[in-house]
Backbone as CSV, one residue per row, in Angstrom:
resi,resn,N_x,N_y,N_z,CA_x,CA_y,CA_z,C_x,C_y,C_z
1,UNK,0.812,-1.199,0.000,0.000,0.000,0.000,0.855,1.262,0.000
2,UNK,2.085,1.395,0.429,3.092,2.471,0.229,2.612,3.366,0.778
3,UNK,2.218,3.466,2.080,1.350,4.755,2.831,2.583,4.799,4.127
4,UNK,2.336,6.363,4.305,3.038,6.735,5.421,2.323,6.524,6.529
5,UNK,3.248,6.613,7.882,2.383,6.528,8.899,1.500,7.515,9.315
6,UNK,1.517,8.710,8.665,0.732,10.221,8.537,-0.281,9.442,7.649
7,UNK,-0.185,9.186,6.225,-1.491,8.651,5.527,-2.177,7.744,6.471
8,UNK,-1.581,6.420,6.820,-2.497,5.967,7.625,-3.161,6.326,8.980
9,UNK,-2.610,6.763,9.635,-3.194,7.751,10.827,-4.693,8.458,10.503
10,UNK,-4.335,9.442,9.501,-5.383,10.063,9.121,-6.628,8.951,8.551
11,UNK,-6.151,8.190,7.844,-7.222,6.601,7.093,-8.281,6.247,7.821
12,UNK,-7.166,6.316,9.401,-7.788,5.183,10.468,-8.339,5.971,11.622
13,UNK,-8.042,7.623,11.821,-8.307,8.694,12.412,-7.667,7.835,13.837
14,UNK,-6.639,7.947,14.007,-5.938,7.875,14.851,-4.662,8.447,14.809
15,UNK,-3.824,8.875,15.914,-2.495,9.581,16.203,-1.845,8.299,15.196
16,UNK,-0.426,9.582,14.953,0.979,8.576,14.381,1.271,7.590,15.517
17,UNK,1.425,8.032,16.800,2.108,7.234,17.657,1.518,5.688,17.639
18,UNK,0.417,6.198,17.627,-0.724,4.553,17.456,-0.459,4.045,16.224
19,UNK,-0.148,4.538,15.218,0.398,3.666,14.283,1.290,2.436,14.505
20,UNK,2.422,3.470,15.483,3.744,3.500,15.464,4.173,2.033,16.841
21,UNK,2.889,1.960,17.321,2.747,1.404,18.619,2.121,-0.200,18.511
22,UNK,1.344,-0.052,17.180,0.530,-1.343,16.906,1.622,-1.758,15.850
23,UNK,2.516,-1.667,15.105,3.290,-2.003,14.252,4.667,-2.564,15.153
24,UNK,4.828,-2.108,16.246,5.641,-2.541,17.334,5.147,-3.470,18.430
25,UNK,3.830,-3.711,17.849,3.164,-4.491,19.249,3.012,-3.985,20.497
26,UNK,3.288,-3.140,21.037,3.270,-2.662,22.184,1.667,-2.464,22.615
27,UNK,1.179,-2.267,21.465,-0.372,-2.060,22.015,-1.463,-2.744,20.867
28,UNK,-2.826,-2.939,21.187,-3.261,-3.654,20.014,-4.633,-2.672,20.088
29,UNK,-5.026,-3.016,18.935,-6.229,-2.005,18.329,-7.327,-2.005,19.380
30,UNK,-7.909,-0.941,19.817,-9.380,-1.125,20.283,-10.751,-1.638,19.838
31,UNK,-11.515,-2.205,20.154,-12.504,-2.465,19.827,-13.012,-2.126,18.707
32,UNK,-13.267,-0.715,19.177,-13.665,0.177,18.568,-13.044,0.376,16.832
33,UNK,-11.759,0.444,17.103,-11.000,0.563,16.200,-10.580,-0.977,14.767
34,UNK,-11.088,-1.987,15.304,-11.115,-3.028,14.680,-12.385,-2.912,13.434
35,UNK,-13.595,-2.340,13.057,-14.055,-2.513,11.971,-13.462,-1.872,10.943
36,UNK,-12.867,-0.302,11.265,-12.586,1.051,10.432,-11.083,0.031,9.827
37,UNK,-9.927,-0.596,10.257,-9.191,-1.772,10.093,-9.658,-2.406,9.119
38,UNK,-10.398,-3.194,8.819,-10.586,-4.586,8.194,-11.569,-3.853,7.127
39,UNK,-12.252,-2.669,7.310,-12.569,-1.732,6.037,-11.444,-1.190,5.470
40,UNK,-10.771,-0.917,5.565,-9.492,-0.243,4.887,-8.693,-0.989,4.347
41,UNK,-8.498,-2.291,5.026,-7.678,-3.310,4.442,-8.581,-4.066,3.736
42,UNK,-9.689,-4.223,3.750,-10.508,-5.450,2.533,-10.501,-7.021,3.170
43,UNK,-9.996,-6.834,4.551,-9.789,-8.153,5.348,-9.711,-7.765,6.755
44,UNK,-9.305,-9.331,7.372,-9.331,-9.156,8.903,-7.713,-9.835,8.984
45,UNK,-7.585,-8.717,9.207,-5.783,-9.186,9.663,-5.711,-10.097,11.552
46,UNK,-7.137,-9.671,12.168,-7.191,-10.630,13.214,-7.737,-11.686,13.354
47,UNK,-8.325,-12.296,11.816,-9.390,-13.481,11.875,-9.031,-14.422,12.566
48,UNK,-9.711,-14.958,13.575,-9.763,-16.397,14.113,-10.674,-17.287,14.184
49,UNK,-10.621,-18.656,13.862,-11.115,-19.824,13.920,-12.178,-19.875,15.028
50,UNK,-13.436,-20.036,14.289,-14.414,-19.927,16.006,-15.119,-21.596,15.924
51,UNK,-14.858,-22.086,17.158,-15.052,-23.468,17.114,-16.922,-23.902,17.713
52,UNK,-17.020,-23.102,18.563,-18.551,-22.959,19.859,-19.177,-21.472,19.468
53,UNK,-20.280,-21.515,19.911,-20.931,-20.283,19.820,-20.853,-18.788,20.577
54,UNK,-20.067,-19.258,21.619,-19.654,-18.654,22.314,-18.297,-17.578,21.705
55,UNK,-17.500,-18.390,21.013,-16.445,-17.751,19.944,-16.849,-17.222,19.254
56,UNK,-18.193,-17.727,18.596,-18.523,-16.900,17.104,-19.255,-15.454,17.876
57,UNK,-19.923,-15.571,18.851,-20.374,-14.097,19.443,-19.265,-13.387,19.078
58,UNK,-18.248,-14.092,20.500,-17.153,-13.174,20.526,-16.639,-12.116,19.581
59,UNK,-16.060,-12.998,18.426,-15.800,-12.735,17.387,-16.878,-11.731,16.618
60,UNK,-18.562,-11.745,16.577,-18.974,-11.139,16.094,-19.002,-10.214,16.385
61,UNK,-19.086,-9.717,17.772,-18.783,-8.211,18.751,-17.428,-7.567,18.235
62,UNK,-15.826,-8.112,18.090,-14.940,-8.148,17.653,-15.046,-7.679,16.241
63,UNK,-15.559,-8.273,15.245,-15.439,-7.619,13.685,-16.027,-6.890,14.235
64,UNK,-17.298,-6.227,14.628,-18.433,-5.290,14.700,-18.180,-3.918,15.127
65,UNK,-16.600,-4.189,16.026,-16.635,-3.474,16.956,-17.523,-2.695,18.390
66,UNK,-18.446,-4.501,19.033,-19.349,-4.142,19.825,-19.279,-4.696,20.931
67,UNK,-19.583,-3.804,22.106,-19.386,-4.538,23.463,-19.879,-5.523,23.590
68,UNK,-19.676,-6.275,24.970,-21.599,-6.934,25.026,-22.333,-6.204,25.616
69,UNK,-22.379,-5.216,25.989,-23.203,-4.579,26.442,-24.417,-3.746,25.323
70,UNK,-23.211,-3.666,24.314,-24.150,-3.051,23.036,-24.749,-4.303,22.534
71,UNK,-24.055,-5.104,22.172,-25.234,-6.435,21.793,-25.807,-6.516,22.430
72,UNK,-26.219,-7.269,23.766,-27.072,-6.872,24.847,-28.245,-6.609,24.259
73,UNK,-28.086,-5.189,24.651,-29.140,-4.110,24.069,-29.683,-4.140,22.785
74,UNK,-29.109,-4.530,21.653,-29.351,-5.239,20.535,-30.632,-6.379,20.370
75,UNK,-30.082,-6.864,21.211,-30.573,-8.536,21.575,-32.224,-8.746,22.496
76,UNK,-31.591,-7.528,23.177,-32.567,-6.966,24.127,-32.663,-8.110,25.424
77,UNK,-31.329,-8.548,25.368,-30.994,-9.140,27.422,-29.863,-8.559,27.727
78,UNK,-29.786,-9.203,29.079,-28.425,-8.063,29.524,-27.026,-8.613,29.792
79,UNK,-26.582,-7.660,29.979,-25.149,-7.717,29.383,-24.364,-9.159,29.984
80,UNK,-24.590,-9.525,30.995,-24.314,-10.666,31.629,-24.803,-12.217,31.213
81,UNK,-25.785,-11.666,30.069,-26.748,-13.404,29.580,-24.930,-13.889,28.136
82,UNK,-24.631,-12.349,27.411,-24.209,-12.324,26.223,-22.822,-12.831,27.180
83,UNK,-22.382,-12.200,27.836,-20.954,-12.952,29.152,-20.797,-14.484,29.181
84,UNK,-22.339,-14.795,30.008,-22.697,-16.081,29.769,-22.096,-17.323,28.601
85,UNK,-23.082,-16.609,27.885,-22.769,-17.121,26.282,-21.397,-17.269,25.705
86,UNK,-20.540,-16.384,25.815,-19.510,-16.422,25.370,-18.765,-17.277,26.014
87,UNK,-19.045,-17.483,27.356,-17.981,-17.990,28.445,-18.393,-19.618,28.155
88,UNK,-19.257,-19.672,27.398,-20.325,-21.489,27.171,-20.629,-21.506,28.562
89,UNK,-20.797,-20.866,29.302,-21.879,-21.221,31.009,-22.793,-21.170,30.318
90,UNK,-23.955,-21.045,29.884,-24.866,-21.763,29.677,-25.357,-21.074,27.776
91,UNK,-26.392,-21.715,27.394,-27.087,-21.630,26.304,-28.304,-20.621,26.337
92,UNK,-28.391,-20.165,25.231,-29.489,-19.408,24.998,-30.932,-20.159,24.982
93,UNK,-32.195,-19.448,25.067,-33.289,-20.260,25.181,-33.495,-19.967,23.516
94,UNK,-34.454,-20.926,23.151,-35.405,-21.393,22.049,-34.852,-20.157,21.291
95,UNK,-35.686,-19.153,21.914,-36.299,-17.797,20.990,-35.252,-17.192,21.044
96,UNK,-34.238,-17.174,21.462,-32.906,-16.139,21.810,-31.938,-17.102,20.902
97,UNK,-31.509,-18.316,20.845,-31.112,-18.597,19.604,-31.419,-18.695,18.800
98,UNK,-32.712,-18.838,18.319,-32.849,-18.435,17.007,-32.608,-17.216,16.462
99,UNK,-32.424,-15.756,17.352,-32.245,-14.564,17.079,-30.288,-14.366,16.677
100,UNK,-29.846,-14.928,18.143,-28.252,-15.288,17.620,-27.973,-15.877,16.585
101,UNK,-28.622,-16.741,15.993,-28.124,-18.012,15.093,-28.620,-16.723,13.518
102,UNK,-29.862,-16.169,14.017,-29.417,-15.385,12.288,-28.766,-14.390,12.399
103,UNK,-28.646,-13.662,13.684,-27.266,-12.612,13.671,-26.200,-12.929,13.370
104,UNK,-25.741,-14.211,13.503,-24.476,-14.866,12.927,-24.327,-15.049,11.555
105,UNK,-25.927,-15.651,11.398,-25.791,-16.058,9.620,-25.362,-15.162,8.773
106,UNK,-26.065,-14.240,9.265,-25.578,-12.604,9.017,-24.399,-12.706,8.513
107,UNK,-23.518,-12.857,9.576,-22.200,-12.561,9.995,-20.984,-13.110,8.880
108,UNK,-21.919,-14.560,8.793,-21.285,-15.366,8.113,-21.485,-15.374,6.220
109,UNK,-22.066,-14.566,6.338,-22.578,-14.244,4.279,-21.241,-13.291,4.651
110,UNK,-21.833,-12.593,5.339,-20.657,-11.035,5.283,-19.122,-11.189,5.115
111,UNK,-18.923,-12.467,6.077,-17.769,-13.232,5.831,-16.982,-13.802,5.105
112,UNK,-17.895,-14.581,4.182,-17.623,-14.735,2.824,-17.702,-14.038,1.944
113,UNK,-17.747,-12.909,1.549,-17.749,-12.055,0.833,-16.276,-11.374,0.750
114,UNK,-15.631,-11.593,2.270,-13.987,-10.718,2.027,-13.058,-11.785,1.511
């Protein structure tokens, strides 16, 4: 891509130093900062393998750049059911996976597409 760390800064609306800091490892992207990433690049330079459902949340909050607290609220339970979930302590009911399972499907067209 032949971009300076000034071009990308500005790309990603973040300081040089944060460039300068995630290219050194010293620090890794925020949340937040992980969709505006994988838009700019046309990929997920952090993709990982999600094995349980609990991963694929994870992961979907992760591309999305969303708490669980914002899914949550999304979802419309609270922030501690989506904790739950992720952690595999327990399963969603009937009607709540079926709502996860097409938020994922979602997830997963979108996925294939990069």
């Amino acid at each position: 891509m032949k971009l300076t760390k000034r071009q990308l800064s500005i790309n990603l609306n973040v300081s040089d130093i944060t460039i300068y800091l995630w290219e050194r490892n010293k620090v890794q992207p925020s949340l937040a900062q992980i969709p505006k990433i994988i838009e700019f690049l046309g990929h997920d330079p952090f993709e990982k393998e999600t094995d349980n459902l609990g991963e694929k949340i994870r992961e979907y909050r992760r591309i999305h750049g969303l708490t669980q607290k914002k899914l949550a609220k999304h979802l419309e339970v609270d922030e501690t059911t989506v904790a739950g979930w992720e952690k595999w302590e327990y399963w969603p009911n009937k009607k709540l996976f079926e709502r996860v399972s097409q938020l994922l499907s979602c997830f997963a067209f979108v996925e294939k597409k990069h």
